[in-house]
C-alpha positions in Angstrom: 0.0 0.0 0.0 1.4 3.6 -1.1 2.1 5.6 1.9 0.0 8.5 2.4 0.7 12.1 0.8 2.5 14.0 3.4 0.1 17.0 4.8 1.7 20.1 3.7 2.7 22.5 6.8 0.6 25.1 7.4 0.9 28.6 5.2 1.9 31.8 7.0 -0.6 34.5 5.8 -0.8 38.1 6.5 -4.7 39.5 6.3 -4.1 43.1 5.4 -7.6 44.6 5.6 -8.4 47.7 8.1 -12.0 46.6 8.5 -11.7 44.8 11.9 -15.2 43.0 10.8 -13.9 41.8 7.6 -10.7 40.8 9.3 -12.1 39.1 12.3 -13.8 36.8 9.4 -11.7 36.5 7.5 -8.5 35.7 9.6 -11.5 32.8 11.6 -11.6 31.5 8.1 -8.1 31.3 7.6 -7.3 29.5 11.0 -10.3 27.3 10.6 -8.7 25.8 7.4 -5.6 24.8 9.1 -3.2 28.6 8.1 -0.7 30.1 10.3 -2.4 33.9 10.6 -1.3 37.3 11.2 -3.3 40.5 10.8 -2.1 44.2 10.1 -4.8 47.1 9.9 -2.6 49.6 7.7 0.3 49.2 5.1 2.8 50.4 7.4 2.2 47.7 10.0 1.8 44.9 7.1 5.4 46.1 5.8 6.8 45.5 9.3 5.0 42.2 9.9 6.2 41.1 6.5 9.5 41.8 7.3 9.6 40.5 10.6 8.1 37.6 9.8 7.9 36.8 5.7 4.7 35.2 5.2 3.5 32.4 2.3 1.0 34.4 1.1 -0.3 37.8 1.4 -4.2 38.8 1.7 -4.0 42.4 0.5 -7.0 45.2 0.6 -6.5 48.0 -1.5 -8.4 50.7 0.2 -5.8 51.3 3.4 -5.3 54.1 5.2 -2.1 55.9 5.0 0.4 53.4 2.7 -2.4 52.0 0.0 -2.7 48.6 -0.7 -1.1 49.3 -4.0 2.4 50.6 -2.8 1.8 47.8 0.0 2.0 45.3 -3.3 5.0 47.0 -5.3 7.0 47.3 -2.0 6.5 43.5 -1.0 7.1 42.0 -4.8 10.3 44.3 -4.8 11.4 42.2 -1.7 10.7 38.4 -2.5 8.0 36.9 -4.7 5.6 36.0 -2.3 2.1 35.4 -3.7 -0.7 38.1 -3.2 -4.6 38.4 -3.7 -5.7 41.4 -3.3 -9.4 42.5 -2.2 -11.3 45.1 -4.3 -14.1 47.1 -3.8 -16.9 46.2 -6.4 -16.5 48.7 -9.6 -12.8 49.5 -8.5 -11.7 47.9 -11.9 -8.9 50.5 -12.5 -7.0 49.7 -8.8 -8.3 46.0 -9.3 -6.0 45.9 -12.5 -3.3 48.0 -11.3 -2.7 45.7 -8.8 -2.7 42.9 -11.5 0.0 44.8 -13.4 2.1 44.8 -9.9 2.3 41.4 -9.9 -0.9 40.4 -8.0 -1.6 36.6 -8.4 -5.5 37.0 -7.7 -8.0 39.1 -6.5 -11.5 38.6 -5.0 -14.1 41.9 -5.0 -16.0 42.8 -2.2 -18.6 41.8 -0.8 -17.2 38.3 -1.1 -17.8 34.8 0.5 -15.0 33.8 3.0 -14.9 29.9 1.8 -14.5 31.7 -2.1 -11.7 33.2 -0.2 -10.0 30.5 1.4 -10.5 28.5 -2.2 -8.8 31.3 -3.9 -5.7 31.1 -1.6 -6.1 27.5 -1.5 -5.7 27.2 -5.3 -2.6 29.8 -5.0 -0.6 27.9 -2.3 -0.7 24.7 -4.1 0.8 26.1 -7.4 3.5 28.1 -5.4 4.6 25.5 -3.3 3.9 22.6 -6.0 5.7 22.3 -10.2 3.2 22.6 -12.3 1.0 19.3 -12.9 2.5 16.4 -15.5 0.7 17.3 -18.6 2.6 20.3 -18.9 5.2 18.3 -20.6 9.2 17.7 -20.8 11.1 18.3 -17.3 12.5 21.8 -19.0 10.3 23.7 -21.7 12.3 24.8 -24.3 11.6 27.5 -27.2 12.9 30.7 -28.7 15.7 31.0 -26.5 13.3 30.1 -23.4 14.2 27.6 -20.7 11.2 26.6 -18.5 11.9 24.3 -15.7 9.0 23.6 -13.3 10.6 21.6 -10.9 12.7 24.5 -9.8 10.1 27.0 -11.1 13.0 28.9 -13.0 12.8 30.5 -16.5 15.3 32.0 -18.4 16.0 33.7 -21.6 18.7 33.9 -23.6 20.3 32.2 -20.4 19.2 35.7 -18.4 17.0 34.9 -15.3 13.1 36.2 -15.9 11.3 37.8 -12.2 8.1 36.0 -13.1 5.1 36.1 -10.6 3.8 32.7 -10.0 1.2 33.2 -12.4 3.1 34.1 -15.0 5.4 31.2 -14.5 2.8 29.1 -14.7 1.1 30.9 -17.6 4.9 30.7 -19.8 5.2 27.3 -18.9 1.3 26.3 -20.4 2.4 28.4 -23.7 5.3 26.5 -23.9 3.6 23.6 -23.6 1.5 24.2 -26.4 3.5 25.6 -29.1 1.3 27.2 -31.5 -2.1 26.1 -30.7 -4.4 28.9 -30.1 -5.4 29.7 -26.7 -9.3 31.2 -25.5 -8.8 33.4 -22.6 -11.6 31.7 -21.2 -9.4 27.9 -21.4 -6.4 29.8 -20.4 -8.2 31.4 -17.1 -9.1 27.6 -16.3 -6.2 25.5 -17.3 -3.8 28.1 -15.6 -5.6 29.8 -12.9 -8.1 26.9 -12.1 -11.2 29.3 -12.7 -14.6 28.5 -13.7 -15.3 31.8 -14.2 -14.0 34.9 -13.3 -12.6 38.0 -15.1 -10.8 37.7 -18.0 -8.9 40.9 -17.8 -7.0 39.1 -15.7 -5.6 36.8 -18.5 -5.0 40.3 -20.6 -3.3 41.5 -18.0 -1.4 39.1 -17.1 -0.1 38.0 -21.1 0.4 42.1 -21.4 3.1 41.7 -18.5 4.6 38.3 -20.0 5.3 40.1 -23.0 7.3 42.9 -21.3 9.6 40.2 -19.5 10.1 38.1 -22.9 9.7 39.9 -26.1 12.4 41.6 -27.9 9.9 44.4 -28.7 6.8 43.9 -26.4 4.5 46.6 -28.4 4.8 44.4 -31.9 5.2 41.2 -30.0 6.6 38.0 -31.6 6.0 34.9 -29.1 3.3 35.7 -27.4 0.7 37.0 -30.3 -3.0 38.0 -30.2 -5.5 35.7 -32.2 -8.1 37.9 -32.7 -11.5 36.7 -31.6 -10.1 34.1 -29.7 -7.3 34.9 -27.3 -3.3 34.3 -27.8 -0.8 31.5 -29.5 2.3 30.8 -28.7 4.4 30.7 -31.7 8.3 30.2 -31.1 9.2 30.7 -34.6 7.1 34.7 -34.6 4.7 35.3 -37.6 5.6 34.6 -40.9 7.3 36.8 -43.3 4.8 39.5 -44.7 1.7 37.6 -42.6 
């Protein structure tokens, strides 16, 4: 009989929200599902608990008084890569996508359920502390001078490291799997991000910030192109010659 899969070690997670309400829930939430949790009510104290004590993943509200959630986000990513999903205020779609471009991994808008919550970090922990699942291939991707290698969750190009979230890791990694086949946002949001359903600027967001880490020239990109009224291929060789 195989032994049992070990039980993964609980997560550290800082709740970042300055709603004690909101927090009380969802920090119970947290606990109750087996995390390690820490609250902070503004950016300045989530800076200092993140600091004193890094945590696995980061639940971050925008809407904070004094240092924003936004700067909160671009100050922790320029530290150490540590997942974040951000909570937004229904309608907030400009901050919601800011934060995306930061390097956000998720997001969940206000007012949300608290077990949507604790599925969406649920679903981020396991591909940050796991290599993405078998069908994604060979050991190391491969293609236009990329190097994918999901067991150590390192890319490269041209044998230069590439600061990839874990999303867009995991989003390289599916394209490289899939050379040239055309990709719906809608497939993309649910092979990659495990979505149902959900919004698909986060897809365009995310490919928009691929691009900038991989193309030569990310405003007439090569690799990563648009199909148009479907989503995006991956296409290591770039278009053809007058196409």
């Amino acid at each position: 009989m195989p032994a049992p899969s070990p039980t993964p070690p609980p997560a550290r997670i800082l709740v970042v929200d300055d709603d004690p309400t909101v927090a009380e829930v969802v920090t119970g939430y947290l606990h109750r599902a087996g995390h390690a949790v820490e609250h902070a009510a503004d950016g300045a104290a989530a800076l200092r608990c993140a600091t004193r004590n890094p945590p696995d993943l980061v639940v971050l509200d925008l809407m904070l008084p004094g240092i924003d959630g936004l700067e909160v986000c671009r100050r922790l990513r320029a530290e150490r890569p540590v997942p974040v999903i951000m909570l937004t205020a229904r309608g907030d779609e400009d901050d919601r996508i800011a934060g995306l471009e930061l390097g956000a991994d998720d997001y969940v808008t206000k007012p949300f359920s608290p077990r949507e919550l604790v599925l969406r970090v649920e679903s981020v922990l396991r591909r940050s502390r796991t290599a993405p699942p078998a069908p994604l291939g060979p050991a190391v991707l491969r293609a236009a001078g990329i190097h994918v290698d999901p067991a150590t969750r390192r890319a490269t190009k041209d044998g230069r490291d590439l600061s990839l979230t874990l999303r867009e890791f995991d989003l390289l990694a599916h394209f490289l799997a899939h050379p040239g086949r055309a990709h719906a946002r809608e497939r993309l949001m649910r092979d990659v991000w495990g979505w149902e359903f959900g919004d698909l600027s986060t897809v365009t967001v995310h490919v928009r910030r691929l691009r900038a880490k991989i193309e030569d020239d990310p405003a007439s990109p090569r690799l990563i192109q648009t199909v148009w009224g479907v989503g995006y291929r991956f296409d290591p060789a770039g278009p053809e010659a007058g196409a």
